[in-house]
N, C-alpha and C positions, 0 to 999 in steps of 0.2 A: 504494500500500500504506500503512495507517495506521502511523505510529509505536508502536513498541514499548514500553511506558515499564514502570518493576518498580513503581507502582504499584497497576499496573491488573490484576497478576502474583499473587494474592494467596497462592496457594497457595505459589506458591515463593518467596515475598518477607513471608510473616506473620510472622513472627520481629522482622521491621523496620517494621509497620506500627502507628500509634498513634492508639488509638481514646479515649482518655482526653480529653475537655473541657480541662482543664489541661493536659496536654502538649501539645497544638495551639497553646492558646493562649500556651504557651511559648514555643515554638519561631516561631510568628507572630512575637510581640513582640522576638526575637535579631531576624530579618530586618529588623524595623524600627529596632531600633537599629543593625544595623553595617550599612543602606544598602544592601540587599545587591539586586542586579540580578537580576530574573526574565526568563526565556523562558516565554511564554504560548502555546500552543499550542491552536487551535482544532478540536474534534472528532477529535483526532490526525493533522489532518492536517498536512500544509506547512507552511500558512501560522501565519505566528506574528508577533508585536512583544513588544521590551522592554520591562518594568515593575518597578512594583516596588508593596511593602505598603505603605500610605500610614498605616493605621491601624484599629483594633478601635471599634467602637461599643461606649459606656457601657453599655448591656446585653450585651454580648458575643456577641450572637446574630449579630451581622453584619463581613463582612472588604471594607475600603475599598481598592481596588484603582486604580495610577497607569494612566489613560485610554492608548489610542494616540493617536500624535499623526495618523495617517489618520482621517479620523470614517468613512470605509467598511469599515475595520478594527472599532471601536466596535461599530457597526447590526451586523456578522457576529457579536460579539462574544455580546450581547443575544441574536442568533436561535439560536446553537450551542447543541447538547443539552450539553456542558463546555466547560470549557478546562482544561487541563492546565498546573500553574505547575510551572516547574523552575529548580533553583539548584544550586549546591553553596559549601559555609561551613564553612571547615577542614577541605577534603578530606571529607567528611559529607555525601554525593547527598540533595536535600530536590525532593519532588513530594508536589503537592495539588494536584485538583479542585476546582474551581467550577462551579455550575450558577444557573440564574436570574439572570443578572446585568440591572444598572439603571441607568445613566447618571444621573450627580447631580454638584453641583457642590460640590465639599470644598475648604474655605479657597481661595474661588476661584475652583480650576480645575475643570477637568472629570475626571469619574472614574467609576469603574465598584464598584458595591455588590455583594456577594453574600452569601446565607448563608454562614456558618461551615464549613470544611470537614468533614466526617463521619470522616474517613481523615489522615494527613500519615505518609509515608513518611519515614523518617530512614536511610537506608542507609550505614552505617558497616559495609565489609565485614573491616577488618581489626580491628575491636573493638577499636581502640588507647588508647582513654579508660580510663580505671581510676581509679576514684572510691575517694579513702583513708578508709574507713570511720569515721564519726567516734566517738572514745571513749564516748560518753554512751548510745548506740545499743545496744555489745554485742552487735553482730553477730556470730552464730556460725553453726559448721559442725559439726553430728553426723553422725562417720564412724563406722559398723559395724564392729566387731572382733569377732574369735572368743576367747572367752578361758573356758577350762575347760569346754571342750565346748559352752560358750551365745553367742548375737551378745548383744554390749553397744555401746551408744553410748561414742563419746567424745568428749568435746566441745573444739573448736579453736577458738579467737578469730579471727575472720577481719579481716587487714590491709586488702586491698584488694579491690576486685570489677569487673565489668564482664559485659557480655553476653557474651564469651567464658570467661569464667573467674573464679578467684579465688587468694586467696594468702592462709596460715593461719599460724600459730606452732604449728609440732608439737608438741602435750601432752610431757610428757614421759615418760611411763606408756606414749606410743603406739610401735606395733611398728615395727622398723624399714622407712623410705622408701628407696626407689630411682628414678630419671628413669625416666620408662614404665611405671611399675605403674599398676594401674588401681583408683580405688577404687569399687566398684559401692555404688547405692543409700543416698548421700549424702544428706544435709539441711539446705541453707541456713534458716537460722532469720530471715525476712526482718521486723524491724519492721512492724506494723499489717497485717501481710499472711499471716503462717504461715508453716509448712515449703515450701519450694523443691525438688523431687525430684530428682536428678541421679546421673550417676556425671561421674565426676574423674580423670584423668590426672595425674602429676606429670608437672611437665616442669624443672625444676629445683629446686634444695636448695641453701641458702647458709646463711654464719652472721647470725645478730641476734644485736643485744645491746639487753636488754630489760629494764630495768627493775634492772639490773647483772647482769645474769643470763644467761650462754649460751646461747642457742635455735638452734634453725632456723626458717628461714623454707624454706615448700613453693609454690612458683609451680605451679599447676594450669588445666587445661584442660576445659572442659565434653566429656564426651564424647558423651553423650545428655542432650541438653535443649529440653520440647516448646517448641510456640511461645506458647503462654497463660505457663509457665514465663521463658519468655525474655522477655515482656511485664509481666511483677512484677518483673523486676530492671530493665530500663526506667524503671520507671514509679517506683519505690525511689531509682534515681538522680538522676532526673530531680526529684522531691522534697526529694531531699537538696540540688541547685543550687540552686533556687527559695529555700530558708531560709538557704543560704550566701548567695546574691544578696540576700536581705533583708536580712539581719544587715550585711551592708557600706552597704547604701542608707542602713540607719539612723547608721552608722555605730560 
């Protein structure tokens, strides 16, 4: 029986899957720096050897792959319609496919070339990351209110975010919150991207102090969010590391 992977899963695993040129190539380049050991999996089946990402080609069009050390492994490698690479890196399950691969020799050794993966699967099933909004951004949330018979926006600063959720500073104008109300047909106002459609559960209320000033902070739960939806906040995130990762390299 072939291996099961949430790859290859798309429909019940789109939420988690990343088609963006730059986030592959993201995420590639972590593997390469923190060393991180692959299980290669051929055709899904069985058989499989350890590797790992040796390195990205100056056009980026290609991903350098550490050789087996069987060369009978290799030649199966090359004839396999994929191979399926698998890791996990702080708890965060990573698969990507390969196809067309080509035996070359990189600083050296022997190694295995392929196009660029199409797909990289980043499965983070308890959304624990939460990315703190940074100030210049203005990240906001317009929540729907009924007020004198009409829906009006109101508009919250949103704290933090993640694929699962978000966390707001309750306007102070806005009606009263409780843990488990549900706010329907919300609007993450995402930078260079537009409105985010959603509804929101609170699932907690605490106090801030903000700027000398009493607030709440509303901790929130995505209740319905598609998966194109869930792939612009991805992809949001994932941009906002890349420019914090810059901003340190330059120091």
């Amino acid at each position: 029986m072939p291996i099961q992977f949430e790859l290859l899963q798309e429909e019940q695993f789109a939420r988690y899957l990343l088609k963006e040129k730059a986030d592959i190539l993201y995420n590639l380049r972590t593997l390469i720096q923190r060393r991180a050991m692959l299980s290669t999996f051929l055709d899904q089946g069985p058989d499989s050897f350890l590797s790992a990402v040796l390195g990205i080609s100056s056009d980026e069009r290609h991903l350098i792959l550490d050789a087996a050390s069987d060369e009978r492994l290799n030649q199966r490698a090359q004839e396999a319609a994929r191979l399926i690479c698998a890791t996990q890196l702080d708890q965060i399950k990573i698969q990507f496919a390969l196809q067309d691969l080509e035996q070359i020799t990189h600083e050296g050794l022997q190694a295995l070339r392929s196009p660029l993966p199409q797909l990289l699967l980043r499965l983070q099933r308890r959304e624990h990351y939460r990315l703190s909004a940074p100030p210049s951004h203005g990240l906001a949330c317009l929540i729907p209110v009924q007020e004198k018979g009409r829906i009006t926006s109101l508009k919250a600063d949103v704290l933090d975010i993640s694929g699962g959720g978000l966390a707001f500073v309750v306007p102070p104008n806005a009606p009263p919150l409780e843990p488990d109300m549900e706010l329907p047909d919300c609007r993450v106002m995402l930078p260079d991207t537009g409105p985010i459609s959603a509804a929101l559960q609170v699932r907690n209320l605490r106090p801030l102090a903000q700027q000398g000033h009493p607030s709440l902070r509303a901790g929130c739960q995505f209740v319905t969010l598609s998966s194109s939806m869930a792939a612009s906040i991805q992809r949001y995130i994932f941009k906002v590391e890349r420019e914090r990762n810059k901003r340190e390299r330059l120091g």
